[in-house]
N, CA, C and O atoms as CSV, one atom per row, in Angstrom:
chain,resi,resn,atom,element,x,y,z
A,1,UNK,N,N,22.749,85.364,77.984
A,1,UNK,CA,C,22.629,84.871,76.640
A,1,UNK,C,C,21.722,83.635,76.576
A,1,UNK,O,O,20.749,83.534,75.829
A,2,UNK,N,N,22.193,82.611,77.535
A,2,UNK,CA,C,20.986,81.773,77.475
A,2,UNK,C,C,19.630,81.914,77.889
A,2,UNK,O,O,18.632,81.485,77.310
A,3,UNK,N,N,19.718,82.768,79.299
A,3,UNK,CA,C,18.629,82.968,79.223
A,3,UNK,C,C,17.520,84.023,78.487
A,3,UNK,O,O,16.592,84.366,79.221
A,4,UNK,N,N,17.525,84.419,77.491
A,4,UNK,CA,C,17.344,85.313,76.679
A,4,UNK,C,C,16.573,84.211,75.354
A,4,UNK,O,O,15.776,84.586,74.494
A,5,UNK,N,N,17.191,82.616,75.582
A,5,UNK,CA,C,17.032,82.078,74.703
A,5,UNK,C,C,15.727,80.502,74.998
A,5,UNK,O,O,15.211,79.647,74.278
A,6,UNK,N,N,15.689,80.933,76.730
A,6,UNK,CA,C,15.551,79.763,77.522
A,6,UNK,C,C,15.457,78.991,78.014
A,6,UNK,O,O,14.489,78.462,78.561
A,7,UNK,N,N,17.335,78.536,77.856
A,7,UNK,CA,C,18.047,77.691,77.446
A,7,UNK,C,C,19.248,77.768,79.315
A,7,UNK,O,O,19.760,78.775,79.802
A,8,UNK,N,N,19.288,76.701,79.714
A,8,UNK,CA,C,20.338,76.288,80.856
A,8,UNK,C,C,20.833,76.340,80.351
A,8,UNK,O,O,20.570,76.414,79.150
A,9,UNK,N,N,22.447,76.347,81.044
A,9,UNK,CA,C,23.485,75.810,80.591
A,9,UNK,C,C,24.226,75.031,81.682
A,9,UNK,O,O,23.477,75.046,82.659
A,10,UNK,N,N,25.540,74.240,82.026
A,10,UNK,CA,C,26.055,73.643,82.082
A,10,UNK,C,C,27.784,73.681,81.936
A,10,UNK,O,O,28.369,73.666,80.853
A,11,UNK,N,N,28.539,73.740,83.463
A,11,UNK,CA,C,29.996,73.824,82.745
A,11,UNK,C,C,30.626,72.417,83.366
A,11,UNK,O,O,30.548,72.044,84.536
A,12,UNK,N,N,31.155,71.864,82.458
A,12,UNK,CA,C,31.824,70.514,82.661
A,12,UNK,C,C,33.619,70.699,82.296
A,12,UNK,O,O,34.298,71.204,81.402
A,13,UNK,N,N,33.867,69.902,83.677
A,13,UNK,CA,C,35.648,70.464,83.713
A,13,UNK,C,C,36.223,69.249,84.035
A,13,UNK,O,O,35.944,68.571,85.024
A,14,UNK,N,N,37.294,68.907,82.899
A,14,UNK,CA,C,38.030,67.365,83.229
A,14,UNK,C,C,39.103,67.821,83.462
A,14,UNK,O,O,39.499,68.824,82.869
A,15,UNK,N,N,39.948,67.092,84.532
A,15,UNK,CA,C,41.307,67.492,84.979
A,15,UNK,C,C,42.205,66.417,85.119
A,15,UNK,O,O,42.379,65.984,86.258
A,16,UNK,N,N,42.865,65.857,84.090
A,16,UNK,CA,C,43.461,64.745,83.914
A,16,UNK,C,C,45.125,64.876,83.780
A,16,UNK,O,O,45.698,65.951,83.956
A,17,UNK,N,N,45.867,63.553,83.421
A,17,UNK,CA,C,47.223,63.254,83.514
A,17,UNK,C,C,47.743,64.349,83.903
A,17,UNK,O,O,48.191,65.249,83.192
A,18,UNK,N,N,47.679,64.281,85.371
A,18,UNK,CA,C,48.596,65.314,86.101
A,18,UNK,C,C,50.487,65.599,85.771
A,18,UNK,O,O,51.376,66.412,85.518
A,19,UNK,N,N,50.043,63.899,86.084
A,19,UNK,CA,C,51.789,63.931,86.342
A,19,UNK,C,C,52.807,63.331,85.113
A,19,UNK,O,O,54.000,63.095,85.302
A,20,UNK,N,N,52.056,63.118,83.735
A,20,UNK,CA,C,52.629,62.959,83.087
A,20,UNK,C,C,52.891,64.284,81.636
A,20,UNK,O,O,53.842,64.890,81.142
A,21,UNK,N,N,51.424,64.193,81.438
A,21,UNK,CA,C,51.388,65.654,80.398
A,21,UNK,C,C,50.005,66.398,80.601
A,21,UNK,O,O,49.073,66.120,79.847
A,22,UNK,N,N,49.814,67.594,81.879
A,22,UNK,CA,C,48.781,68.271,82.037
A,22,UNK,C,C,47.543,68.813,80.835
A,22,UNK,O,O,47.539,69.597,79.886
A,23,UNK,N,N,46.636,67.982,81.438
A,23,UNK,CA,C,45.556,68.347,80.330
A,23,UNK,C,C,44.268,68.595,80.626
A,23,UNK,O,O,43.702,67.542,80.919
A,24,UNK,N,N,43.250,69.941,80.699
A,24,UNK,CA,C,42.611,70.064,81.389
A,24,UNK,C,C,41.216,70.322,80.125
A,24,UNK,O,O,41.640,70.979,79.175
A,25,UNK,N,N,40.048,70.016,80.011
A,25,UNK,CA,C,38.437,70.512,79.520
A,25,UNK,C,C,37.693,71.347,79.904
A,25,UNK,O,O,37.109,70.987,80.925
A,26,UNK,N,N,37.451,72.242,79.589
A,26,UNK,CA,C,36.136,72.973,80.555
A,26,UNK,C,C,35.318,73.163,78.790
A,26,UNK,O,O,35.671,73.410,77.636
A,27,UNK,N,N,34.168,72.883,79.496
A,27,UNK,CA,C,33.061,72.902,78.313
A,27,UNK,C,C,31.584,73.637,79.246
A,27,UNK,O,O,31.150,73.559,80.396
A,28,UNK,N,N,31.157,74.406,77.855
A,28,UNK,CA,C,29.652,75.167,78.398
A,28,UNK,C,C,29.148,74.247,77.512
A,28,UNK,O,O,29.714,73.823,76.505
A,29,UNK,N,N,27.625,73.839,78.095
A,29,UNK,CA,C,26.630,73.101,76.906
A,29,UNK,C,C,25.187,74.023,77.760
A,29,UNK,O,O,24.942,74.284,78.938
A,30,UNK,N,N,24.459,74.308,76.406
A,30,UNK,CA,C,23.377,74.641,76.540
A,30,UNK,C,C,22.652,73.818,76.783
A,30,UNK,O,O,22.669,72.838,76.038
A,31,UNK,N,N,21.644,73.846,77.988
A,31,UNK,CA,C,20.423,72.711,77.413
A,31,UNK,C,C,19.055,73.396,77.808
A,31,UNK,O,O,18.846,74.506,78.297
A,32,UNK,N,N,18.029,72.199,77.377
A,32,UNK,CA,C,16.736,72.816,76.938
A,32,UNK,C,C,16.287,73.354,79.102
A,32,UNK,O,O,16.892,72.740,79.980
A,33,UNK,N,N,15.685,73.999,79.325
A,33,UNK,CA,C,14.932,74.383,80.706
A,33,UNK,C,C,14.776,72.975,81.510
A,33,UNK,O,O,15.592,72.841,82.423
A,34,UNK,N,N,13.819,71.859,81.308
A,34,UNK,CA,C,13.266,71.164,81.506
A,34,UNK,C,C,14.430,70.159,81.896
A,34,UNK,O,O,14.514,69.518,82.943
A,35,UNK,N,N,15.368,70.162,80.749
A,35,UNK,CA,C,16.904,68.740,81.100
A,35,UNK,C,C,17.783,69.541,82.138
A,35,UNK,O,O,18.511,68.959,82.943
A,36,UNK,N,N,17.648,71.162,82.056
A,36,UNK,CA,C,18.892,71.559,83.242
A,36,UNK,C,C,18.022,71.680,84.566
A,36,UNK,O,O,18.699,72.006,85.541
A,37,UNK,N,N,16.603,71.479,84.827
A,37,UNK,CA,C,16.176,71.617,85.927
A,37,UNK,C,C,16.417,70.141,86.896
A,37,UNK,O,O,16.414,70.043,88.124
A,38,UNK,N,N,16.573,69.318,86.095
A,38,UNK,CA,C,16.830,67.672,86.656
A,38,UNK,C,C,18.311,67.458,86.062
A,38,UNK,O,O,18.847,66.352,86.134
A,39,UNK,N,N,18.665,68.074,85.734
A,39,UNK,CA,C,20.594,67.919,84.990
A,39,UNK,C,C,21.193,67.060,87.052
A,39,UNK,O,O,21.543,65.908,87.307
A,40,UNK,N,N,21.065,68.108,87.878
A,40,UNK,CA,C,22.020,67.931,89.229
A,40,UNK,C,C,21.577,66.644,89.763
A,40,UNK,O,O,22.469,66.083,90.398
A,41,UNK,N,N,20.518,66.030,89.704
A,41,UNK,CA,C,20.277,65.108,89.953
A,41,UNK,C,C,20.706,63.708,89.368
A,41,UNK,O,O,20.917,62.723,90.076
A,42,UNK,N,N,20.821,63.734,87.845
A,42,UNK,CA,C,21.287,62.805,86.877
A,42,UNK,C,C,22.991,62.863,87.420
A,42,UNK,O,O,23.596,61.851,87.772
A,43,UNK,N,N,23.480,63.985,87.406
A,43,UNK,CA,C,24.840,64.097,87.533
A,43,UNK,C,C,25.096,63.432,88.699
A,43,UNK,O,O,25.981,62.578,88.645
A,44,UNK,N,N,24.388,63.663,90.019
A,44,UNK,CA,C,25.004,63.500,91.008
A,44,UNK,C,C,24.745,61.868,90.935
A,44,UNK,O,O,25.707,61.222,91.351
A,45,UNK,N,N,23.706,61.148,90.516
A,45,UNK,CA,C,23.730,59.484,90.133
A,45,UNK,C,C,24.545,58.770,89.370
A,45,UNK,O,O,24.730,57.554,89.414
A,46,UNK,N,N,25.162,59.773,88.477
A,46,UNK,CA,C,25.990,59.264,87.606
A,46,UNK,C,C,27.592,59.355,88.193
A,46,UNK,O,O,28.286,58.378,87.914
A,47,UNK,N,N,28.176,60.340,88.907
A,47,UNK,CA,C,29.223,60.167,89.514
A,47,UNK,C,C,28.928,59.355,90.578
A,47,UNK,O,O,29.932,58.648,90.662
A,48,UNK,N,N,28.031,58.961,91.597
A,48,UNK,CA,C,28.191,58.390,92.326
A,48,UNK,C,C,28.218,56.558,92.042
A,48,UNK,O,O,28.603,55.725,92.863
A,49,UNK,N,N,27.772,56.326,90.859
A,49,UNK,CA,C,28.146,55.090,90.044
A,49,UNK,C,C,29.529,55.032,89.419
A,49,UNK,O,O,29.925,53.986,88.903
A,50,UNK,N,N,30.309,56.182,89.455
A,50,UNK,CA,C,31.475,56.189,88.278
A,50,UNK,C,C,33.107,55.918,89.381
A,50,UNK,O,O,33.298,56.276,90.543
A,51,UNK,N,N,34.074,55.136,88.391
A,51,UNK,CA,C,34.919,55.110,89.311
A,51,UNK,C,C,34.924,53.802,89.626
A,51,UNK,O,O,34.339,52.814,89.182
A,52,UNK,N,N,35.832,54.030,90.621
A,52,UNK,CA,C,36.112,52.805,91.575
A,52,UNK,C,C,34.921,52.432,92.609
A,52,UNK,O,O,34.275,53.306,93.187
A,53,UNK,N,N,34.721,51.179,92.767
A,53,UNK,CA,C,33.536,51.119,93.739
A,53,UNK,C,C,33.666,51.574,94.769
A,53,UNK,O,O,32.863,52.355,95.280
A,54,UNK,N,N,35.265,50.963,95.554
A,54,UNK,CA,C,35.912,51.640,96.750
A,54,UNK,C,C,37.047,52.392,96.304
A,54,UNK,O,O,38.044,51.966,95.721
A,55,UNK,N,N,36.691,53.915,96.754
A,55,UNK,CA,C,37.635,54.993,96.703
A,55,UNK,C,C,38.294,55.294,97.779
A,55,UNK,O,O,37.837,55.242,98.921
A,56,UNK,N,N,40.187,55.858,97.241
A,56,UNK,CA,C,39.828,56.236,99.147
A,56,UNK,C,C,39.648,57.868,98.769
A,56,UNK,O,O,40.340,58.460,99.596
A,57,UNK,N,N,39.240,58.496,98.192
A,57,UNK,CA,C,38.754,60.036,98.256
A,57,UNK,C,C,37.124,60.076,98.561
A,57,UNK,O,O,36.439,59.060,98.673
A,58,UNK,N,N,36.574,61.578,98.687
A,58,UNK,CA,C,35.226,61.318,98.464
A,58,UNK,C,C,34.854,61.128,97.432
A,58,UNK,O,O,35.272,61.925,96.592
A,59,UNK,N,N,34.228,60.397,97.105
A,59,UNK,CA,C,33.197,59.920,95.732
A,59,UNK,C,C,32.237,60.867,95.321
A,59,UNK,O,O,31.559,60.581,94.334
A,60,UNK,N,N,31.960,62.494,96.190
A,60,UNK,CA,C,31.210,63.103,95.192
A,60,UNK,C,C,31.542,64.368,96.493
A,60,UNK,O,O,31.601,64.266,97.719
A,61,UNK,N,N,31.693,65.401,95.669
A,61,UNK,CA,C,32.185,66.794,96.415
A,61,UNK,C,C,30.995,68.093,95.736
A,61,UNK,O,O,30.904,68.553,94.598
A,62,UNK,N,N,30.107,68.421,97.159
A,62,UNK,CA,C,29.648,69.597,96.550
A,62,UNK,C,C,30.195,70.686,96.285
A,62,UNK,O,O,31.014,70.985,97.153
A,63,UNK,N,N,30.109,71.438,95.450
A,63,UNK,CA,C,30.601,72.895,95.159
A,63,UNK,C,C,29.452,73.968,95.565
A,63,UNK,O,O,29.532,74.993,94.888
A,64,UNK,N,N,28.444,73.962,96.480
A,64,UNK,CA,C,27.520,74.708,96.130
A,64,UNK,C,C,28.313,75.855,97.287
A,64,UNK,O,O,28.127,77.069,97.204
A,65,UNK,N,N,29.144,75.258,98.272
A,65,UNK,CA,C,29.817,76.792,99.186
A,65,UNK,C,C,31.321,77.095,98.839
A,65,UNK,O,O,31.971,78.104,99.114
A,66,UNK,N,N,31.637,76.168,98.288
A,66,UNK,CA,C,33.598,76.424,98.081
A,66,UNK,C,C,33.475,75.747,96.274
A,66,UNK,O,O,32.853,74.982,95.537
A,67,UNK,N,N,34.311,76.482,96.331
A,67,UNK,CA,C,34.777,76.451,94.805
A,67,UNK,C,C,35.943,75.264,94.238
A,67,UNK,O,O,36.718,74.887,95.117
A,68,UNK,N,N,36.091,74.785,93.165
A,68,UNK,CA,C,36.651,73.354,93.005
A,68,UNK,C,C,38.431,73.446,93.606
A,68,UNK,O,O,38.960,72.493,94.177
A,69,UNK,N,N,38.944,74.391,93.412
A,69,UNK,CA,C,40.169,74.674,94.347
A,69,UNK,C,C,40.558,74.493,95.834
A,69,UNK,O,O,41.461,73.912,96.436
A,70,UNK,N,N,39.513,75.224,96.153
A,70,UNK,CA,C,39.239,74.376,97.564
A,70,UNK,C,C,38.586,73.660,98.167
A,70,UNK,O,O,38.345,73.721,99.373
A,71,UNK,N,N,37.998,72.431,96.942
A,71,UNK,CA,C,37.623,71.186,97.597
A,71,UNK,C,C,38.196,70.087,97.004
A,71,UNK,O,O,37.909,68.954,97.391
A,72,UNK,N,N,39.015,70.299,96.062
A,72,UNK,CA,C,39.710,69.221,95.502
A,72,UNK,C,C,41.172,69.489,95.793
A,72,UNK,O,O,41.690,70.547,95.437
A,73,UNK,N,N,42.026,68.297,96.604
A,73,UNK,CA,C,43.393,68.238,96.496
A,73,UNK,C,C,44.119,68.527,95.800
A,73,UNK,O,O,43.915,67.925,94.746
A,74,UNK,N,N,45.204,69.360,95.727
A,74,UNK,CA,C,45.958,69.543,94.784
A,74,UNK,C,C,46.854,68.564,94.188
A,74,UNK,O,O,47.484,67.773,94.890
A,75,UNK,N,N,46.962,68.593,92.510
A,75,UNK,CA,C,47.688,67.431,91.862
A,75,UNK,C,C,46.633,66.156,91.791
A,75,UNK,O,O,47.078,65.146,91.248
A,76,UNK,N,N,45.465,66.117,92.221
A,76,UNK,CA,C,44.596,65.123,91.799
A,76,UNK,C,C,44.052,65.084,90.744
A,76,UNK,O,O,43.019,65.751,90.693
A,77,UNK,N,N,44.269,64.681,90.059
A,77,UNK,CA,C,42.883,64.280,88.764
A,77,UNK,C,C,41.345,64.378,89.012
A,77,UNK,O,O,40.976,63.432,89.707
A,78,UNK,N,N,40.608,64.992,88.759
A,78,UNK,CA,C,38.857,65.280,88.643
A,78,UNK,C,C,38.450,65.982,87.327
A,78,UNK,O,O,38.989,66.586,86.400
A,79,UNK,N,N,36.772,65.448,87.871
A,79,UNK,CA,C,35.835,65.955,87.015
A,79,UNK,C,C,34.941,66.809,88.063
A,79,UNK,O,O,34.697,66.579,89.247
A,80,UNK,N,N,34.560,67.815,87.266
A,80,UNK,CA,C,33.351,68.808,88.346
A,80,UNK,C,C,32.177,69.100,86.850
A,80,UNK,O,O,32.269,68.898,85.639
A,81,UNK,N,N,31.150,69.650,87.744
A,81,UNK,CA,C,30.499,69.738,87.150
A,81,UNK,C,C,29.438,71.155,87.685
A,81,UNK,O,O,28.963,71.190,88.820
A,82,UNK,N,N,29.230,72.099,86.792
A,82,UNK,CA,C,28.561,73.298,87.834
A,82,UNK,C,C,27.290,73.304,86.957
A,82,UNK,O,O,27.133,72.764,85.862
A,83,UNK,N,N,26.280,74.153,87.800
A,83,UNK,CA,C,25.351,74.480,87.086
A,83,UNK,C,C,24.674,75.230,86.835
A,83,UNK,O,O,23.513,75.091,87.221
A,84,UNK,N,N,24.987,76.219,86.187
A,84,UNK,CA,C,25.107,77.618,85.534
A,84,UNK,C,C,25.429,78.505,86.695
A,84,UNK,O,O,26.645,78.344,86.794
A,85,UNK,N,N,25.172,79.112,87.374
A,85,UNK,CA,C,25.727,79.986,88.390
A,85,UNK,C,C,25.794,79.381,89.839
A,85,UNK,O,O,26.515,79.961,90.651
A,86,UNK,N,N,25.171,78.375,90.190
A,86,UNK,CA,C,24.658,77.722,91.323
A,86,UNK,C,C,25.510,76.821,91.950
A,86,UNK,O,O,25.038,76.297,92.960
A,87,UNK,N,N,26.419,76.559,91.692
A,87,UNK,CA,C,27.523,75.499,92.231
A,87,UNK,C,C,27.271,73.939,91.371
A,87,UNK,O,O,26.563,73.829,90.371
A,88,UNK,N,N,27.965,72.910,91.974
A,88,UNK,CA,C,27.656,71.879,91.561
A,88,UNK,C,C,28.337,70.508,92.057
A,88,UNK,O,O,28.337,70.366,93.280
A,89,UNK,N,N,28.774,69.734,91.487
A,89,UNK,CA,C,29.440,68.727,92.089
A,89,UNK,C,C,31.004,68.377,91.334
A,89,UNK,O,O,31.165,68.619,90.138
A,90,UNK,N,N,31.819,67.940,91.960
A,90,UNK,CA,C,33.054,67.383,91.837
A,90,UNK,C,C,33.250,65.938,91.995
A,90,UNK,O,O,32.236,65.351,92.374
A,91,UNK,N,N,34.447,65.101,91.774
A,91,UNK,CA,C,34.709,64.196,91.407
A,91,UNK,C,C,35.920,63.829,91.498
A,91,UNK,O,O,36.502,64.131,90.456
A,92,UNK,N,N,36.938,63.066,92.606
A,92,UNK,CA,C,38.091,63.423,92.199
A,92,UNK,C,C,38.634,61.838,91.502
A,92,UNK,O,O,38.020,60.873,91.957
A,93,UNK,N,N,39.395,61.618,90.767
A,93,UNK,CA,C,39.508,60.535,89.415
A,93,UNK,C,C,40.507,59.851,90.457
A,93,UNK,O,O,41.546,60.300,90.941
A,94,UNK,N,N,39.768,58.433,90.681
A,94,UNK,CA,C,40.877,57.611,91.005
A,94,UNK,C,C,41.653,56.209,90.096
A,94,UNK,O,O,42.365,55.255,90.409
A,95,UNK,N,N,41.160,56.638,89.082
A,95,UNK,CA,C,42.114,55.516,87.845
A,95,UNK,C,C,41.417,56.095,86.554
A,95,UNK,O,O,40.397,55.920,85.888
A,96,UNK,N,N,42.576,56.905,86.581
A,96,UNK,CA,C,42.611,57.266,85.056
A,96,UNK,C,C,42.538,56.795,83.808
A,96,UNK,O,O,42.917,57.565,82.925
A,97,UNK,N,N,42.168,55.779,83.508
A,97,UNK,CA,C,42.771,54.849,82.527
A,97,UNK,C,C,41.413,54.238,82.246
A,97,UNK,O,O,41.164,53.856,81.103
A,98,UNK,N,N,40.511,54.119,83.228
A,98,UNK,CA,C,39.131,53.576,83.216
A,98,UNK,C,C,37.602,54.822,83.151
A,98,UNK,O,O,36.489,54.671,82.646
A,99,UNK,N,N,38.315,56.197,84.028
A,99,UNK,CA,C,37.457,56.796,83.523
A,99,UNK,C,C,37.308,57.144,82.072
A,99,UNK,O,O,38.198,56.912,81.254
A,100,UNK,N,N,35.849,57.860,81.688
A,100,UNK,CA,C,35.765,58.054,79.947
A,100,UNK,C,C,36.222,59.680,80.213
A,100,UNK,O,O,35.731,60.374,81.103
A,101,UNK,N,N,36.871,59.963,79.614
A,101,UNK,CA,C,36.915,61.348,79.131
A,101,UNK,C,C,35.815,62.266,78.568
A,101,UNK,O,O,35.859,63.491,78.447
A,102,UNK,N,N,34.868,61.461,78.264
A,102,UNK,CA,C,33.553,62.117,77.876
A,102,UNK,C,C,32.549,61.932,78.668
A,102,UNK,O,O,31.353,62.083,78.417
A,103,UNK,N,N,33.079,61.582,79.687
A,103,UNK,CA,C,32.026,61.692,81.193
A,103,UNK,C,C,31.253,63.392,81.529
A,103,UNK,O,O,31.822,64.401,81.945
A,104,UNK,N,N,29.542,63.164,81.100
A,104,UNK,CA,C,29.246,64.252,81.607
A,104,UNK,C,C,28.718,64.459,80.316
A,104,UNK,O,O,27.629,65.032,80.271
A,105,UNK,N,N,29.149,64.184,79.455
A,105,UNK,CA,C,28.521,64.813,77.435
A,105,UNK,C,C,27.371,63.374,77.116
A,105,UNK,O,O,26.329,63.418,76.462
A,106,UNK,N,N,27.958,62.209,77.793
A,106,UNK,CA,C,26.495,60.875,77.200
A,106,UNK,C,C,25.047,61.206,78.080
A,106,UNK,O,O,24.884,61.276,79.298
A,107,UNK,N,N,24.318,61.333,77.241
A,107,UNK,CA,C,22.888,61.227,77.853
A,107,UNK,C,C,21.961,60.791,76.991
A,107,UNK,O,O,20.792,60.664,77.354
């Protein structure tokens, strides 16, 4: 569909308050060719700024061979981010309260 239109797309997945009231995002955004060919790059600068300065998780998890299940701990809080069929990066949230929930939609 997008490409038909040629148009990237983009799936962005927030996985928050685990342990109080489960609440999870997954969003598709279209974007123009040109913003999803440099999208993985912006992303991967932008999680690696986000957060705690010192984490004790990894601060940025590829998805391009395992899928976000089996690279993110179970019961953790994250953000991932794929890119259109190709894998992408993860994120696992170490203070909830400071990340934005709209991490991944500002540009």
């Amino acid at each position: 569909m997008f490409e038909c239109k040629e148009l990237d797309c983009i799936f962005l997945e927030t996985n928050m308050s685990m342990k109080k009231q489960y609440h999870m995002v997954y969003e598709c955004i279209p974007l123009p060719k040109e913003v999803g060919d440099m999208a993985p790059i912006y992303f991967k600068k932008a999680i690696m700024e986000s957060d705690e300065e010192w984490s004790m998780n990894k601060k940025l998890i590829d998805l391009s061979l395992k899928d976000i299940r089996k690279s993110v701990p179970r019961g953790l809080p994250y953000f991932s981010v794929d890119f259109g069929l190709q894998g992408g990066f993860a994120h696992v949230i170490e203070d909830q309260h400071k990340f934005p929930h709209y991490f991944g939609k500002v540009y």
